[in-house]
C-alpha positions as CSV (number, residue, x, y, z in Angstrom):
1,X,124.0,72.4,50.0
2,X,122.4,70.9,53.1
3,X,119.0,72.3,54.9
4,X,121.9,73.3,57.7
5,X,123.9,75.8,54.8
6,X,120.7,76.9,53.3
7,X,118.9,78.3,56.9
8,X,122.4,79.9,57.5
9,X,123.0,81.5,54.2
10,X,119.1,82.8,54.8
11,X,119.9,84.0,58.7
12,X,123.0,86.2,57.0
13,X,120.7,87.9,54.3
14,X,118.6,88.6,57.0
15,X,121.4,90.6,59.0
16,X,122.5,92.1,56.1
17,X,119.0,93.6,55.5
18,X,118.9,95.3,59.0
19,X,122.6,96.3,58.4
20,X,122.4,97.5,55.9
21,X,118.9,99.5,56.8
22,X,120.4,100.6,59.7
23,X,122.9,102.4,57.6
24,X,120.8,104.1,55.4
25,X,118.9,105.4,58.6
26,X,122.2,106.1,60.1
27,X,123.3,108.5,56.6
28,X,119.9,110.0,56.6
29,X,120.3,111.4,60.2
30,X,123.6,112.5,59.2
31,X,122.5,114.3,56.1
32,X,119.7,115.8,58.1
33,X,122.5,117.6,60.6
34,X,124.3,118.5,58.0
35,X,121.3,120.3,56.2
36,X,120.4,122.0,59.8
37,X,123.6,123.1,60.3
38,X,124.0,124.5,57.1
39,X,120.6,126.7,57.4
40,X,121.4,127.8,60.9
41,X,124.8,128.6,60.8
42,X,124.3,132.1,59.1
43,X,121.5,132.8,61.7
44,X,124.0,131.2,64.4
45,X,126.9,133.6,63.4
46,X,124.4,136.8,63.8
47,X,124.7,136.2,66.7
């Protein structure tokens, strides 16, 4: 594998690192509104 091969294979394990961290931020967010949503919708419906 050439110097060429090796500083591409490292530039796509880089961008799959901040993909894939992106992501996880991305689910955690999601799981957050989800867990909001589920507290307030009782108080929400009181209404």
């Amino acid at each position: 594998m050439s110097w060429v091969g090796i500083v591409i294979a490292l530039l796509c394990l880089y961008a799959v690192t901040k993909v894939a961290g992106f992501m996880i931020k991305l689910l955690l967010v999601a799981v957050l509104l989800c867990a909001l949503y589920w507290f307030a919708a009782p108080y929400l419906a009181a209404i």
